[in-house]
VEXLONU-467576 format. One record per residue (C-alpha): residue number from 1; residue in three letters; x, y, z. Coordinates in Angstrom, 2 decimals. Layout:
BEGIN
LOBA  pos  code     east    north       up
LOBA  NUM   ALA        X        Y        Z
...
***
This chain:
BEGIN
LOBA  pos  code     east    north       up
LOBA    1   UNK   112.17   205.85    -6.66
LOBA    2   UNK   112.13   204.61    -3.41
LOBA    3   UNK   115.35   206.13    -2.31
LOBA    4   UNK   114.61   209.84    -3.25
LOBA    5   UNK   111.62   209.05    -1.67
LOBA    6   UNK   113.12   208.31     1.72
LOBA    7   UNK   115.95   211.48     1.18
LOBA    8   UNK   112.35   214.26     0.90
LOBA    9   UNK   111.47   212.66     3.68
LOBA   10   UNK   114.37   213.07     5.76
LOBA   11   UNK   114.87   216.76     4.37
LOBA   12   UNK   111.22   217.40     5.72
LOBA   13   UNK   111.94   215.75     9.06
LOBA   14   UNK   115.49   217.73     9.88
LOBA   15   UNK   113.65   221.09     8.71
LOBA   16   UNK   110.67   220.26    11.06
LOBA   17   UNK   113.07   219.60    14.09
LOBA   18   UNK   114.85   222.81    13.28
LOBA   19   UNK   111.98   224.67    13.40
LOBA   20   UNK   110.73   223.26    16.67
LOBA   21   UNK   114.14   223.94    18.13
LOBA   22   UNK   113.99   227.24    16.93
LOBA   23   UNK   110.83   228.26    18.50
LOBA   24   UNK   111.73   226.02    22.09
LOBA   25   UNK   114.61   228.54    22.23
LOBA   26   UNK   112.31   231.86    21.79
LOBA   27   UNK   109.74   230.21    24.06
LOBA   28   UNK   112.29   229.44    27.13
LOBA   29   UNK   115.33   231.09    26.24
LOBA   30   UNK   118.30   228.65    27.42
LOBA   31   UNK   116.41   227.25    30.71
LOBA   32   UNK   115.97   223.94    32.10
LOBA   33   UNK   112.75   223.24    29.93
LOBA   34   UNK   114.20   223.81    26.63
LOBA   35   UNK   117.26   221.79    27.60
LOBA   36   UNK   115.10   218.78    28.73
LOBA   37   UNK   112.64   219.43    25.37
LOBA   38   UNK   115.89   219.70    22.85
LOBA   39   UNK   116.53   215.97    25.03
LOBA   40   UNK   113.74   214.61    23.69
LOBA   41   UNK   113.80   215.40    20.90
LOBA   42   UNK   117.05   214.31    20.30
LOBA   43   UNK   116.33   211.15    22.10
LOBA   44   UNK   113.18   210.59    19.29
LOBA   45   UNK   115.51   211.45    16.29
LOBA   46   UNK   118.52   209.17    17.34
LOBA   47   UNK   115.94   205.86    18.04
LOBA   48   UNK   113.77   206.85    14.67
LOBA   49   UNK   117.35   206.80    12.90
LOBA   50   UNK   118.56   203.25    14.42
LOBA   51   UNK   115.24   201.81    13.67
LOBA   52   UNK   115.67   202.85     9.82
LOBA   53   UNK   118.71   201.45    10.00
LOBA   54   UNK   118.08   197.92    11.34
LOBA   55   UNK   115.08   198.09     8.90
LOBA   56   UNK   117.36   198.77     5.92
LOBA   57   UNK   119.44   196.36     7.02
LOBA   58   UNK   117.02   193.15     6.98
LOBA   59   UNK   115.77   194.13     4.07
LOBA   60   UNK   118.94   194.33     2.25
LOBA   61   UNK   119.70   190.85     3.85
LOBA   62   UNK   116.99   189.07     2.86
LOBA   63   UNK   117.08   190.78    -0.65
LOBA   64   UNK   120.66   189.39    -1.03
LOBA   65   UNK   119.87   185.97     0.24
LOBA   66   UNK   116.90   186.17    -2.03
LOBA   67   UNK   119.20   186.50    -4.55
LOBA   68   UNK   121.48   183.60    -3.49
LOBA   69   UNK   118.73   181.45    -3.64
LOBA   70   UNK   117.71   182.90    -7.15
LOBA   71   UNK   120.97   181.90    -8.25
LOBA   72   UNK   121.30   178.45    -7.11
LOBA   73   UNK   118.21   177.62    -8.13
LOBA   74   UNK   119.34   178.67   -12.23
LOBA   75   UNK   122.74   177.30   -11.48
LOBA   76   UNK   121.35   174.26   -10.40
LOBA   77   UNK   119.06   174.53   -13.44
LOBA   78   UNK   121.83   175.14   -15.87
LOBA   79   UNK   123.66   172.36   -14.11
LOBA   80   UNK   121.28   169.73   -15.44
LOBA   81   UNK   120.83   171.04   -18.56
LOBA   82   UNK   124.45   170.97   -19.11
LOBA   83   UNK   124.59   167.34   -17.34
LOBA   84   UNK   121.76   166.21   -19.81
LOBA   85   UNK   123.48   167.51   -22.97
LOBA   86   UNK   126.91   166.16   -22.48
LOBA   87   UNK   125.59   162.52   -21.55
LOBA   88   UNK   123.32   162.54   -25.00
LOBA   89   UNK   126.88   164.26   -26.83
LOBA   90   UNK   128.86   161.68   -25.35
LOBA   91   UNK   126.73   158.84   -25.86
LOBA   92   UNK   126.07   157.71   -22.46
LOBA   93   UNK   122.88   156.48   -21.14
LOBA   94   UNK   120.52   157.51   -18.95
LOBA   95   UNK   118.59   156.19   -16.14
LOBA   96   UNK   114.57   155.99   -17.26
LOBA   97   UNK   111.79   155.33   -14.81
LOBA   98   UNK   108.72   152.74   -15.35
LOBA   99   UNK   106.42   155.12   -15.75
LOBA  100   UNK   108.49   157.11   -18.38
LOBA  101   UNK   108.86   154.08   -20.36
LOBA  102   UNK   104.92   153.29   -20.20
LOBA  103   UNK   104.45   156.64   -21.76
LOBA  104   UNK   106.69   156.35   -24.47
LOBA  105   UNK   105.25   152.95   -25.30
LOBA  106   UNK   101.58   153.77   -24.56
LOBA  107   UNK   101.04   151.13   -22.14
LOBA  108   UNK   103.59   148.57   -24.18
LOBA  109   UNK   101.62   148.06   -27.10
LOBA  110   UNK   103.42   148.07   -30.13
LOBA  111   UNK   105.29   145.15   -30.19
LOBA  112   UNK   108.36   145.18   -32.95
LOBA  113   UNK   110.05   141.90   -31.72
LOBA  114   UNK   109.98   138.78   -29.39
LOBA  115   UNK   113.27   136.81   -28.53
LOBA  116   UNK   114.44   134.04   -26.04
LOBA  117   UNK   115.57   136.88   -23.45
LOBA  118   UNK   113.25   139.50   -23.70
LOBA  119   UNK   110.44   141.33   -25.71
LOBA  120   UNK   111.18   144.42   -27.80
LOBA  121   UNK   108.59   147.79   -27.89
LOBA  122   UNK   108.80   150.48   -30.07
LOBA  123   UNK   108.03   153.98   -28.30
LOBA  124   UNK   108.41   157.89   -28.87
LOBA  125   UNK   110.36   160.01   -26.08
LOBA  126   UNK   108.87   163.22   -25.48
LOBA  127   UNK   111.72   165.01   -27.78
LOBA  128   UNK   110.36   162.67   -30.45
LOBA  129   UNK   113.23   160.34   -30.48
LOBA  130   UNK   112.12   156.74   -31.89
LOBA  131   UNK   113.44   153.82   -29.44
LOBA  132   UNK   113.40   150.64   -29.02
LOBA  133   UNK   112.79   149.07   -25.55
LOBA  134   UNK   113.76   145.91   -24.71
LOBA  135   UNK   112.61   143.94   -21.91
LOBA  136   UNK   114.93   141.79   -19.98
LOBA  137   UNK   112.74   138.53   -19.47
LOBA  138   UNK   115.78   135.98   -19.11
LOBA  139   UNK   113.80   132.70   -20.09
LOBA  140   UNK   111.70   133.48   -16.75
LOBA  141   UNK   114.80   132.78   -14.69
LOBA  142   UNK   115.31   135.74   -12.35
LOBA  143   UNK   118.84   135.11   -11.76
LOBA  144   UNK   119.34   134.48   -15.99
LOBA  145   UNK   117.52   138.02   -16.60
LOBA  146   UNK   119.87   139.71   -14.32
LOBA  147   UNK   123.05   138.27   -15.94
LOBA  148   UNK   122.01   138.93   -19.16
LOBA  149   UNK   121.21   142.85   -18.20
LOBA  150   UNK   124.59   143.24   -16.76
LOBA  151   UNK   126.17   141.91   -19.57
LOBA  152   UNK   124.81   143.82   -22.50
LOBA  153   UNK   124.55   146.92   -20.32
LOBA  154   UNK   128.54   146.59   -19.59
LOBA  155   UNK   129.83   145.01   -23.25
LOBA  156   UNK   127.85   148.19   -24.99
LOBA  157   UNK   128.45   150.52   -22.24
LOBA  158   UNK   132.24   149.59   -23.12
LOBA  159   UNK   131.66   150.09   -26.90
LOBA  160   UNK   130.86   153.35   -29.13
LOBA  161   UNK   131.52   152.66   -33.05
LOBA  162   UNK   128.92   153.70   -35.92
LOBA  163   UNK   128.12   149.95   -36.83
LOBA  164   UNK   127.32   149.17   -33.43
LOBA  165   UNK   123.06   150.18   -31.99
LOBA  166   UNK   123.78   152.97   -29.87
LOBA  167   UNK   122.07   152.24   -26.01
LOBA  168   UNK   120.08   155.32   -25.34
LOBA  169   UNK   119.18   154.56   -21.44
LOBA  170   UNK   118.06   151.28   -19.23
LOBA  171   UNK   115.50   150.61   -16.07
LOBA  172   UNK   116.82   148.82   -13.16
LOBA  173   UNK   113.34   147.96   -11.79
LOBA  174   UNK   111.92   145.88   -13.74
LOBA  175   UNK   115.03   145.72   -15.88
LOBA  176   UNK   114.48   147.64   -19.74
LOBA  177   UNK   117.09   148.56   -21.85
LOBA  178   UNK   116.35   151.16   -24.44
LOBA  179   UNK   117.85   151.65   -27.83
LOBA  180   UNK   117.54   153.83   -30.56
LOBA  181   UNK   114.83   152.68   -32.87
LOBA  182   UNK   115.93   151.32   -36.98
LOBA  183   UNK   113.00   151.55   -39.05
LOBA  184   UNK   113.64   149.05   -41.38
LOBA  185   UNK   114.14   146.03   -38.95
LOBA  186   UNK   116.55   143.03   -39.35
LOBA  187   UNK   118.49   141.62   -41.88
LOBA  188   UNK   116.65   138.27   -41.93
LOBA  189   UNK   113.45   139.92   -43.11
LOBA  190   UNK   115.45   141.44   -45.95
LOBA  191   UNK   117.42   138.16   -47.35
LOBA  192   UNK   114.79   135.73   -46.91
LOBA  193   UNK   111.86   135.23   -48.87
LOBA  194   UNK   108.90   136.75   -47.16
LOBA  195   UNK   105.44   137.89   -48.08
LOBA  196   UNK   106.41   141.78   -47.65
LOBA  197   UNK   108.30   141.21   -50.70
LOBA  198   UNK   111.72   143.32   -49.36
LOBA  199   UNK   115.03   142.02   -50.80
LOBA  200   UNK   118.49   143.62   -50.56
LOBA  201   UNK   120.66   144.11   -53.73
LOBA  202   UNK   124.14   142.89   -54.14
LOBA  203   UNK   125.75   146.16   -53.17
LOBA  204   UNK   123.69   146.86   -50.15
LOBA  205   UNK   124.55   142.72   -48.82
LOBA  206   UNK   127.83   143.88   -49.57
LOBA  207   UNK   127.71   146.74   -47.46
LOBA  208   UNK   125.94   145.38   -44.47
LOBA  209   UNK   128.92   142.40   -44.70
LOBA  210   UNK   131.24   145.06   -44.12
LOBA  211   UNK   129.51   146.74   -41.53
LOBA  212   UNK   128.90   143.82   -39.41
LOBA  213   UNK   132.54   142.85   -39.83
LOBA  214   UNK   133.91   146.74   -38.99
LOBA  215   UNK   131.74   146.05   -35.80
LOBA  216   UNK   133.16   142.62   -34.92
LOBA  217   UNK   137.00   143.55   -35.88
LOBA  218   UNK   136.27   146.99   -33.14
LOBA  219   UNK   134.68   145.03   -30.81
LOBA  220   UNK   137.88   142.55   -30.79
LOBA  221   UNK   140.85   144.71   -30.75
LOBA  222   UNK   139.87   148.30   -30.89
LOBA  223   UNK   137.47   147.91   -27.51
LOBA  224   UNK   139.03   149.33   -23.88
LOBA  225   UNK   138.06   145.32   -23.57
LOBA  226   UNK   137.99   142.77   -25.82
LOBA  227   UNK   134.00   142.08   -26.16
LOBA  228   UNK   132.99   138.77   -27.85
LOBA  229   UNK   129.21   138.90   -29.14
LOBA  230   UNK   128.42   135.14   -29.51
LOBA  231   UNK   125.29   135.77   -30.82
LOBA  232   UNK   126.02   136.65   -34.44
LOBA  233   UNK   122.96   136.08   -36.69
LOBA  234   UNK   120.50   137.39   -39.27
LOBA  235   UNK   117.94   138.68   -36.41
LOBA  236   UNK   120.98   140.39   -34.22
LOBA  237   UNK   121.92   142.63   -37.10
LOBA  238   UNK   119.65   145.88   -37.72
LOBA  239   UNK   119.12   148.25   -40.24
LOBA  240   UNK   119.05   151.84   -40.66
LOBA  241   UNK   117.03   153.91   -42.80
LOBA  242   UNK   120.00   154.10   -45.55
LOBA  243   UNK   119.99   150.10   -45.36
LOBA  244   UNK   123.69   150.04   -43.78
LOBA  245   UNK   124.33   147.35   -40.67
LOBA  246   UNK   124.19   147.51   -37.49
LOBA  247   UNK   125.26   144.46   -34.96
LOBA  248   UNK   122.50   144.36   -31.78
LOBA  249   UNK   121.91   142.32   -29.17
LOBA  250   UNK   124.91   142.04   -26.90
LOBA  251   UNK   122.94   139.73   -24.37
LOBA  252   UNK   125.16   136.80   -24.64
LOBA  253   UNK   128.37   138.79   -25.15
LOBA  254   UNK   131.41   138.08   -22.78
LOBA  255   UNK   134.25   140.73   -21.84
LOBA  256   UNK   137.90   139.24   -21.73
LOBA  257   UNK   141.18   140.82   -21.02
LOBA  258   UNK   143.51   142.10   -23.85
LOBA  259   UNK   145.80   139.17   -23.24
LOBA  260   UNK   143.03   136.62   -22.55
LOBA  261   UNK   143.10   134.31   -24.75
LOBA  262   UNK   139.35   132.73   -24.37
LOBA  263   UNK   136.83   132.27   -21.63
LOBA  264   UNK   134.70   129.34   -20.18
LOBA  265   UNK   131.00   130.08   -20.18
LOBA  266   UNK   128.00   127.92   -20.69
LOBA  267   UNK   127.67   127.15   -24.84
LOBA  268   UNK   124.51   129.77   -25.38
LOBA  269   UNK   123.46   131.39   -28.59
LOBA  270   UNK   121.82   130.71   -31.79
LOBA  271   UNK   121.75   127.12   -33.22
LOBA  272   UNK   122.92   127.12   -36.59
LOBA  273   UNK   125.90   129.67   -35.87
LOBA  274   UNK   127.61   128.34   -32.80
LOBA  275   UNK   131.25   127.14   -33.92
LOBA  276   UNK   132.39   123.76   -33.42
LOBA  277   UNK   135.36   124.35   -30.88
LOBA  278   UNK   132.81   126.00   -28.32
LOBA  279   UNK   130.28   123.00   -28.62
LOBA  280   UNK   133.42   120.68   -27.95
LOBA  281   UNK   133.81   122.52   -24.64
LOBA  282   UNK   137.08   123.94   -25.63
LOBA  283   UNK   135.20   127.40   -24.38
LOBA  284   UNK   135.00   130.53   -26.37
LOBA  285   UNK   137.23   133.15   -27.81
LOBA  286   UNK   136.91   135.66   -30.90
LOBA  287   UNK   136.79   133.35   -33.30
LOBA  288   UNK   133.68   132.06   -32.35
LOBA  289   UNK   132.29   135.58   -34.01
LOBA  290   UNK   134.04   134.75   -36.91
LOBA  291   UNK   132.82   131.15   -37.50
LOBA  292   UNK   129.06   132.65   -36.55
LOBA  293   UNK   130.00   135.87   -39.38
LOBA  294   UNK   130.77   133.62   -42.14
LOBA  295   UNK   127.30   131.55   -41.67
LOBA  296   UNK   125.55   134.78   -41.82
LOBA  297   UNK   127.62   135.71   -44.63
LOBA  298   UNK   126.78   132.14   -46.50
LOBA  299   UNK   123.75   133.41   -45.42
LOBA  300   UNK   123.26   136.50   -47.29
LOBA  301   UNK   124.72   135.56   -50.48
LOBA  302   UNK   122.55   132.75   -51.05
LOBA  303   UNK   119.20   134.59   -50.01
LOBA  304   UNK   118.19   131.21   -47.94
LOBA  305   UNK   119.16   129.25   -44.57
LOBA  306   UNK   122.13   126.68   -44.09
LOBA  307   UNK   119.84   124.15   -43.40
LOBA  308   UNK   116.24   124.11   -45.24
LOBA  309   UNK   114.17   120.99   -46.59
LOBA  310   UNK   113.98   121.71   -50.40
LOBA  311   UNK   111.65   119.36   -52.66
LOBA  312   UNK   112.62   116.51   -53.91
LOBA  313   UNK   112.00   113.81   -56.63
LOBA  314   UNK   108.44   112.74   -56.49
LOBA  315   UNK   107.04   114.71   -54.06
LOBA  316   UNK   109.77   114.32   -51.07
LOBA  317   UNK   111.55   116.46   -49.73
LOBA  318   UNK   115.27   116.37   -48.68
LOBA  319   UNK   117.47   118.37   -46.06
LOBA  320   UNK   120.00   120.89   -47.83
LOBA  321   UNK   123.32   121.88   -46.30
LOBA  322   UNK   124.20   125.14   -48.32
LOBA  323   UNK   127.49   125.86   -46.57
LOBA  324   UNK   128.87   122.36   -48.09
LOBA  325   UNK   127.01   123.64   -51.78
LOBA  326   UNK   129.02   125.95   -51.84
LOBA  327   UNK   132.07   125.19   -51.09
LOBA  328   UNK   131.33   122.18   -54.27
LOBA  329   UNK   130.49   125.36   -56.37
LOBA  330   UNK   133.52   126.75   -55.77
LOBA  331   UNK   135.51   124.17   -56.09
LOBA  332   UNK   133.88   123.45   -59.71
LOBA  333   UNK   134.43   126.60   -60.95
LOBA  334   UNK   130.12   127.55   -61.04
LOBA  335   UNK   130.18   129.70   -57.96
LOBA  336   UNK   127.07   131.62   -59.56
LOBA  337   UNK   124.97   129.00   -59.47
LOBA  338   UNK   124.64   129.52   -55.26
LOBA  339   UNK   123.55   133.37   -56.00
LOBA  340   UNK   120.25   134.51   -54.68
LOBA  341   UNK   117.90   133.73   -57.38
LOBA  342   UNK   116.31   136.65   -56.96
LOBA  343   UNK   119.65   138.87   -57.70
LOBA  344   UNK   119.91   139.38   -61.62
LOBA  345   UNK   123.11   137.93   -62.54
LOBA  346   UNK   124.07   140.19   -65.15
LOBA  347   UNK   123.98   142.98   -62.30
LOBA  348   UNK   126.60   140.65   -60.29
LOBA  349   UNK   130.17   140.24   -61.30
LOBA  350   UNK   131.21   136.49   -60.86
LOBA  351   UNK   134.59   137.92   -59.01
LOBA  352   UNK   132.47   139.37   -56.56
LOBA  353   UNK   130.19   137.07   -55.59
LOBA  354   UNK   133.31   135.02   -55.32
LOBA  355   UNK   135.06   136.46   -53.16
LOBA  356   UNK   132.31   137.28   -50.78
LOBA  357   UNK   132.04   132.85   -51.06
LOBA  358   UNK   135.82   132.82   -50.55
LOBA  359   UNK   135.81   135.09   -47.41
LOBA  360   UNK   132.55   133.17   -45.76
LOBA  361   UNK   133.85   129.69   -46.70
LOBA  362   UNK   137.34   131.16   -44.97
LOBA  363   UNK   135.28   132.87   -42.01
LOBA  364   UNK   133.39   129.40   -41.04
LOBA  365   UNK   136.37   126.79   -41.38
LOBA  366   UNK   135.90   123.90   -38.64
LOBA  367   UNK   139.43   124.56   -37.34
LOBA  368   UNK   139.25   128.14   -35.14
LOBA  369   UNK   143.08   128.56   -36.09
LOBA  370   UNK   142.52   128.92   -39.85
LOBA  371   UNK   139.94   131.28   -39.39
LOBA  372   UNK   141.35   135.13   -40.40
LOBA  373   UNK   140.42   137.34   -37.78
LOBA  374   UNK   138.03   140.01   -38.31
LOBA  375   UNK   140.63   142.87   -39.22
LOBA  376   UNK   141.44   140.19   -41.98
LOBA  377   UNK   138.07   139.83   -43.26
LOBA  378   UNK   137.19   143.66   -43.68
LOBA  379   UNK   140.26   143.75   -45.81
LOBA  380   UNK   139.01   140.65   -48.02
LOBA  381   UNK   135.77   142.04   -48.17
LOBA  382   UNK   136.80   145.54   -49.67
LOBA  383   UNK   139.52   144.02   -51.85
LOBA  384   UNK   142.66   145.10   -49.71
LOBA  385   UNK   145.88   142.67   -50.48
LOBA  386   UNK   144.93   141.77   -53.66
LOBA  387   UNK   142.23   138.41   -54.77
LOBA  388   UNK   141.39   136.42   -51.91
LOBA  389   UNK   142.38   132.57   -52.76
LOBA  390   UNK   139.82   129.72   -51.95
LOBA  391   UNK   140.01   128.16   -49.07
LOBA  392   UNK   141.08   124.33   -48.29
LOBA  393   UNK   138.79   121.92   -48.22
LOBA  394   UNK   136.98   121.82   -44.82
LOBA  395   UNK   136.64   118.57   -42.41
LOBA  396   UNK   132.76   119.67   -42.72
LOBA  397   UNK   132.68   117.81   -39.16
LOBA  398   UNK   128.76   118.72   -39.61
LOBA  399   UNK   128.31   116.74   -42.68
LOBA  400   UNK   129.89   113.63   -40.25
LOBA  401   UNK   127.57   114.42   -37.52
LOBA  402   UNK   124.82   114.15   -39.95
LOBA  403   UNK   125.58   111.22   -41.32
LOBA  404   UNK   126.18   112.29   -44.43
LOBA  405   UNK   127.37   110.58   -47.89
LOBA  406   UNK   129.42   113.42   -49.57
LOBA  407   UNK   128.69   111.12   -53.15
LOBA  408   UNK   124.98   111.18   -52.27
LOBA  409   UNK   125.07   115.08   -53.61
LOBA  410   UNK   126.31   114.05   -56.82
LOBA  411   UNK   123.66   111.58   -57.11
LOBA  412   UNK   126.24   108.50   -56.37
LOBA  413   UNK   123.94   106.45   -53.90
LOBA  414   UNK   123.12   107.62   -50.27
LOBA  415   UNK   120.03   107.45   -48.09
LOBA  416   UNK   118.03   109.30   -51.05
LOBA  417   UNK   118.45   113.10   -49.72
LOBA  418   UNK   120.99   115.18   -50.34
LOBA  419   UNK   124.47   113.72   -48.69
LOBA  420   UNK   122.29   110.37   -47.77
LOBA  421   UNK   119.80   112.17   -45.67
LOBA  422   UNK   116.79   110.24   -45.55
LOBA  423   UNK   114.78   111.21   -47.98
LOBA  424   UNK   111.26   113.36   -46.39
LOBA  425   UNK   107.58   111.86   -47.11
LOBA  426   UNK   105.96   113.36   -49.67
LOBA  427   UNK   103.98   116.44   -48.01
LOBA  428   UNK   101.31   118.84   -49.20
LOBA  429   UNK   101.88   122.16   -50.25
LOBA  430   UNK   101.89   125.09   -47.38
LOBA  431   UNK   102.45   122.24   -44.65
LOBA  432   UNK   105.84   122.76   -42.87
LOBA  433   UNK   108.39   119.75   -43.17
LOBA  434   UNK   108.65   117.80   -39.82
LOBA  435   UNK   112.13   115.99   -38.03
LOBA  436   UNK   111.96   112.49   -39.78
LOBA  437   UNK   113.86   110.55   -37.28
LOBA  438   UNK   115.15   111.06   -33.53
LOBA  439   UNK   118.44   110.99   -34.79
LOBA  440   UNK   117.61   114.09   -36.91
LOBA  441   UNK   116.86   115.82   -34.02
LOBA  442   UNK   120.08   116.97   -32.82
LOBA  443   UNK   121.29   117.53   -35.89
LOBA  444   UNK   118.60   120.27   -36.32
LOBA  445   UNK   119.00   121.64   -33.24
LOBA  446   UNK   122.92   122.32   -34.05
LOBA  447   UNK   122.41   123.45   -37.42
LOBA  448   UNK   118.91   124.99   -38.18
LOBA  449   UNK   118.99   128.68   -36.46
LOBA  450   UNK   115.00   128.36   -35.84
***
């Protein structure tokens, strides 16, 4: 519109000028004042036309670098979009800000967890993704908080398999991690008695056994680097909404090269699931996952802790070591008998439930060398190779450390608790049992995971 605008206009102006030159030249004839008027007019047309043009010309400029400007903006636009969607394709995390996190948490109210390193929110992004964030506290040690970011941001950063929790993004200042959010908690609040009254059946123990080893056999060979969790237990292994396994907390985890054979750090971690070799100061390696696996394992198929007081004759109560029950069981031919109670037997075939005792008594052998590796133990798990054969009697270098009479389990003398313990005083019902001795002490602290 605005150009055939502009060409009437012209076509008006040139017919105007035409007519004024016409009636100069009938006026004056071809004398001096008709030659000086066509001048002028002339001199009016040719500056009018330049100053169009110069006109035209800044307009068009600034129209195109409008456009420029137009462009970069969407291009930048459509760059981050595109940056955004590939990171959350490819699994990588993303950089959060305090105030983001506050949001999603309202404030940090809804607590879903509390651990030795950190404390653990649940929260809503605003595309209505449930997460998990996890504050780095590091036992109040500054320096201990930052190690212990590093390493779980660069051990999961280095890792992306199903049975591991996925990180969804982290804050530097103060220092959150955030991961996606498993609605049905950990495994020890699904194989220990509780008040909520949840239990896993056989198959789904099975299943998260086989997870949870999938995840430790990837994280050992199939990893760009070999990642060793060390922190293996009931707590550090989550569930999804279909009840299958997922191994958490990498906190404690060390990277090694693929030809490393172990590495020297400070002995960290759980008690109850540490292995012996690492204690000994002979430093860790993979097979420290596997000693911790088969405790969880032991674990699982017996519904109850390692170590637990259990009542006794009279009132007492007596310390329980379940790993050397059953291996006993085993050995006398009643592995049943070491079953979760609350499992219906009939449900259960006796081969299974002894091979899932075969593979944890295997898994938590004192001697690292006659563990399998984890590769190994998916295979026994899911029946590859054919029936997995019992394994040989164990030094049970606990049961020494303990002070424990092997005969005193079979009632053959002792200290009066189960492999000579000392027996516990008589206590009341609902009151927790209590350390009987200072030489108990350490024991418990090696052996109980609470």
């Amino acid at each position: 519109m605005e150009g055939k605008t502009a060409k009437i206009l012209a076509g008006a102006a040139a017919v105007v000028l035409a007519a004024l030159e016409l009636t100069l030249f009938l006026c004056f004839r071809l004398s001096r004042p008709f030659y000086l008027s066509s001048a002028l007019i002339l001199s009016a047309v040719l500056a009018c036309t330049v100053a169009a043009l110069l006109c035209h010309h800044g307009r068009a400029s600034r129209m195109a670098r409008r456009l420029v400007m137009d462009g970069d903006e969407v291009s930048a636009s459509a760059r981050v979009v595109e940056y955004s969607f590939f990171r959350k394709v490819a699994g990588l995390p993303r950089r959060f800000s305090p105030e983001e996190l506050a949001t999603a948490t309202d404030g940090f109210q809804c607590v879903v967890g509390r651990g030795s390193s950190g404390t653990v929110f649940k929260g809503i992004l605003d595309d209505g993704t449930s997460v998990a964030v996890k504050r780095i506290d590091g036992g109040g040690s500054p320096a201990h908080s930052d190690k212990e970011f590093r390493s779980e941001v660069s051990a999961i950063g280095a890792a992306q398999h199903a049975c591991l929790v996925r990180l969804l993004g982290f804050c530097l200042s103060p220092r959150f991690l955030v991961y996606e959010f498993m609605e049905n908690g950990s495994l020890d609040t699904w194989i220990f008695p509780s008040g909520a009254g949840r239990m896993l059946t056989w198959q789904q123990r099975w299943q998260v056994a086989v997870d949870v080893a999938r995840a430790l056999a990837y994280l050992h060979g199939d990893c760009r680097a070999k990642v060793v969790h060390l922190d293996v237990k009931p707590e550090n292994i989550l569930l999804d909404g279909g009840h299958r396994g997922l191994l958490s907390d990498f906190g404690l985890a060390a990277m090694m090269g693929k030809e490393q054979s172990r590495v020297v750090t400070t002995v960290r971690g759980t008690a109850g699931y540490l292995a012996p070799e690492w204690l000994l100061g002979a430093g860790a390696t993979e097979k420290c996952d596997v000693y911790s696996f088969g405790m969880v394992l032991l674990e699982m198929l017996g519904g109850r802790r390692n170590l637990q007081a259990e009542a006794g004759i009279g009132g007492s109560r007596r310390w329980t070591y379940f790993p050397k029950i059953v291996a006993d069981k085993v050995r006398e031919g009643r592995v049943m008998e070491v079953l979760d109670r609350r499992l219906l037997a009939p449900a259960v075939e006796e081969a299974a439930v002894r091979r899932v005792a075969h593979v944890a008594l295997w898994c938590a052998q004192e001697k690292a060398s006659a563990r399998p590796a984890m590769a190994r133990v998916v295979e026994m798990l899911e029946g590859k190779g054919g029936e997995v054969e019992a394994p040989p009697p164990s030094d049970m270098i606990i049961v020494d450390m303990l002070a424990l009479d092997p005969a005193g389990a079979r009632g053959g003398g002792g200290g009066g608790g189960m492999f000579g313990m000392p027996a516990m005083p008589p206590v009341s019902a609902g009151t927790a049992s209590s350390v009987v001795s200072v030489s108990d002490s350490f024991a418990l602290s090696y052996l109980s995971g609470r």
